[in-house]
C-alpha positions as CSV (number, residue, x, y, z in Angstrom):
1,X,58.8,-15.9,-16.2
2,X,56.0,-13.2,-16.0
3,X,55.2,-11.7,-19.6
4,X,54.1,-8.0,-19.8
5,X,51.5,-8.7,-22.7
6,X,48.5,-7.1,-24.2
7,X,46.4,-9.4,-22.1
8,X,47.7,-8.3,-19.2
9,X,47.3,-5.0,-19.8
10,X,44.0,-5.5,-20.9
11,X,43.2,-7.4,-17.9
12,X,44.4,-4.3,-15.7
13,X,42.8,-1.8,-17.5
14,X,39.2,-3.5,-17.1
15,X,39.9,-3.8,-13.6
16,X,40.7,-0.3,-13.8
17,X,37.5,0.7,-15.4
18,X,35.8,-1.0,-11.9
19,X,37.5,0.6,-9.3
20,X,36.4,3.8,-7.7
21,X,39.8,4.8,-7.9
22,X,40.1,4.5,-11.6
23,X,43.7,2.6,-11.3
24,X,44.6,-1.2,-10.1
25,X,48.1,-1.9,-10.1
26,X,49.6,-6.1,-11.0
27,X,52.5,-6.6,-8.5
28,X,55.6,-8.7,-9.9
29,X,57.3,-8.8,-6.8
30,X,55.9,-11.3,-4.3
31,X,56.0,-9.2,-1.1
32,X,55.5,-6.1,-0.4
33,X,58.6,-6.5,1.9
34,X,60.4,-7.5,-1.4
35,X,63.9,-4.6,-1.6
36,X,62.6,-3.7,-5.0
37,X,59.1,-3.3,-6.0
38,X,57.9,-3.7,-9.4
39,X,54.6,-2.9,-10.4
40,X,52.1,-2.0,-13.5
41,X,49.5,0.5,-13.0
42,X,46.7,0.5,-15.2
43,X,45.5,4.2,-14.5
44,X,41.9,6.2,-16.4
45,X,40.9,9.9,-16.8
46,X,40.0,10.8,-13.7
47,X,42.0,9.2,-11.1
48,X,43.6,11.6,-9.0
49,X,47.4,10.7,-7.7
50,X,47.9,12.9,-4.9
51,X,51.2,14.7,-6.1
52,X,54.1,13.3,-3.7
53,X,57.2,12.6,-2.7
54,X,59.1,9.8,-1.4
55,X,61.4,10.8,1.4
56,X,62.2,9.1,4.5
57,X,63.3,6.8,3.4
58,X,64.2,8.1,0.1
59,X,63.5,6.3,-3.0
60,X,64.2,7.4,-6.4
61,X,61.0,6.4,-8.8
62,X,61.1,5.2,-12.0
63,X,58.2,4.5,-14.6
64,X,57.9,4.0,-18.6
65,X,54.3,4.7,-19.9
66,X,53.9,1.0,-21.8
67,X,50.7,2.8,-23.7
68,X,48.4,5.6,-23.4
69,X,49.0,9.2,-22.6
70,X,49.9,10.7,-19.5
71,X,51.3,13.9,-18.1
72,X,54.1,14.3,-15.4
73,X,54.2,16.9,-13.4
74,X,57.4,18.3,-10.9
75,X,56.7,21.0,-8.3
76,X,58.6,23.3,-6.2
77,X,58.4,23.1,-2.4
78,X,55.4,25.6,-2.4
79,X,53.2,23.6,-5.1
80,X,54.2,25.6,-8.3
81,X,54.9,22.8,-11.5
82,X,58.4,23.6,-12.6
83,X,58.8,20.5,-14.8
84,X,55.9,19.0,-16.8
85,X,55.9,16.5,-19.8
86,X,53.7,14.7,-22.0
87,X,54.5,10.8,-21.7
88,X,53.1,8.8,-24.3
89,X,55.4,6.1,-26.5
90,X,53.7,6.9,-29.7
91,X,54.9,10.5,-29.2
92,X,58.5,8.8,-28.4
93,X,58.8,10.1,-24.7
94,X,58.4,6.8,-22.7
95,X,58.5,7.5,-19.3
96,X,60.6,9.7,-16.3
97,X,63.0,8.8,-13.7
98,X,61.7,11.0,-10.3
99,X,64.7,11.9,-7.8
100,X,64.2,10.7,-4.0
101,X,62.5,14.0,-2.3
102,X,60.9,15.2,-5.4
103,X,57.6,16.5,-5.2
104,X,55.8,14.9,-8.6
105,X,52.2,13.8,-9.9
106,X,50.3,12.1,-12.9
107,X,47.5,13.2,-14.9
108,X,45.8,10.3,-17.4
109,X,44.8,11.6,-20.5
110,X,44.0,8.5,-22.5
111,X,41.8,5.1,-21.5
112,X,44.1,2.4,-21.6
113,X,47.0,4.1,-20.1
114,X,49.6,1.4,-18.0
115,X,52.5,2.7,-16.8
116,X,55.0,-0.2,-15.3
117,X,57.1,1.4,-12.0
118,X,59.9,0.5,-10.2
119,X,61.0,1.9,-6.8
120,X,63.2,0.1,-4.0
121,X,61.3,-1.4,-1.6
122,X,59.7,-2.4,0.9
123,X,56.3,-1.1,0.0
124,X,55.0,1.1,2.8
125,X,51.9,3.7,2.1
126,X,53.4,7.1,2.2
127,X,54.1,9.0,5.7
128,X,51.5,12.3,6.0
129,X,54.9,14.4,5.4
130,X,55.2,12.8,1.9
131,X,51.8,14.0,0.5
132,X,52.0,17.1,-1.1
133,X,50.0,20.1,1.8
134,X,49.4,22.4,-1.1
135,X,47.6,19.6,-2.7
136,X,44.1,18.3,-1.6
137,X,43.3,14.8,0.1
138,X,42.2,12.4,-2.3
139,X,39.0,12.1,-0.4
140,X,38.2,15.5,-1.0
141,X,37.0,14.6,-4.2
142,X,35.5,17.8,-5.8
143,X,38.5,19.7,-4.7
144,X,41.1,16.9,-5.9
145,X,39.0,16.9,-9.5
146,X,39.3,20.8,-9.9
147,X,43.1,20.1,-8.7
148,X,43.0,17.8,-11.4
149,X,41.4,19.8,-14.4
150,X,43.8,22.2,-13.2
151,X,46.7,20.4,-13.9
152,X,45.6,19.2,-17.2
153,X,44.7,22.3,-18.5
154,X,48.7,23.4,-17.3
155,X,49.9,20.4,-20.0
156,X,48.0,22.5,-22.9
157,X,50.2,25.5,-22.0
């Protein structure tokens, strides 16, 4: 058995803090190949998550915010948020279940954030035509951080 504790959590986290990407996920299944893929994802201010979508093949996503604070965001075909949502479990709204084909992001508002997701497997990275156009490339990074203050300031609204 594999516990979801506090120490892992804190393990991922301070991982997190280290990685230029400001997120470091613990895998529960063994293989990437594995038909379902189960995952934490310790995740800081300031990572960007390219908003996305998982099509071809589809896969529905689904993830419950185990602490912290983070916003969800859905968008329309043309890059306009339709949905949006504060996650956090100490508010009482613990996570979101994302429809194959949906185009949806993340932004972390709080240090410590872990979100554990599940999605049917096998794990492939995403196809070009699953990465939102609208959006910028994560290695555009002072375009993806204004992306991102952008959507942040959208939660306050």
């Amino acid at each position: 058995m594999k516990l979801i504790d506090t120490p892992l959590l804190d393990a991922a986290t301070a991982r997190a803090k280290q990685s230029p990407r400001l997120r470091m996920n613990y895998n529960f299944h063994e293989e990437l190949g594995d038909p379902v893929n189960r995952l934490i994802n310790a995740v800081e201010p300031g990572t960007y998550v390219r908003p996305h979508r998982h099509r071809n093949p589809d896969k529905d996503e689904s993830f419950l915010v185990l602490r912290g604070k983070i916003g969800v965001f859905i968008f329309d075909d043309n890059g306009r948020i339709t949905e949006k949502k504060l996650l956090s479990p100490a508010a009482g709204v613990y996570g979101a279940d994302i429809p194959a084909g949906v185009w949806h992001g993340i932004a972390v508002l709080e240090s410590g954030s872990v979100i554990y997701e599940v999605k049917a497997g096998p794990f492939a990275p995403l196809a070009p035509e699953n990465l939102a156009p609208w959006s910028p490339a994560a290695d555009d990074t002072e375009n993806a951080a204004r992306y991102l203050d952008y959507l942040l300031k959208e939660l306050e609204r």
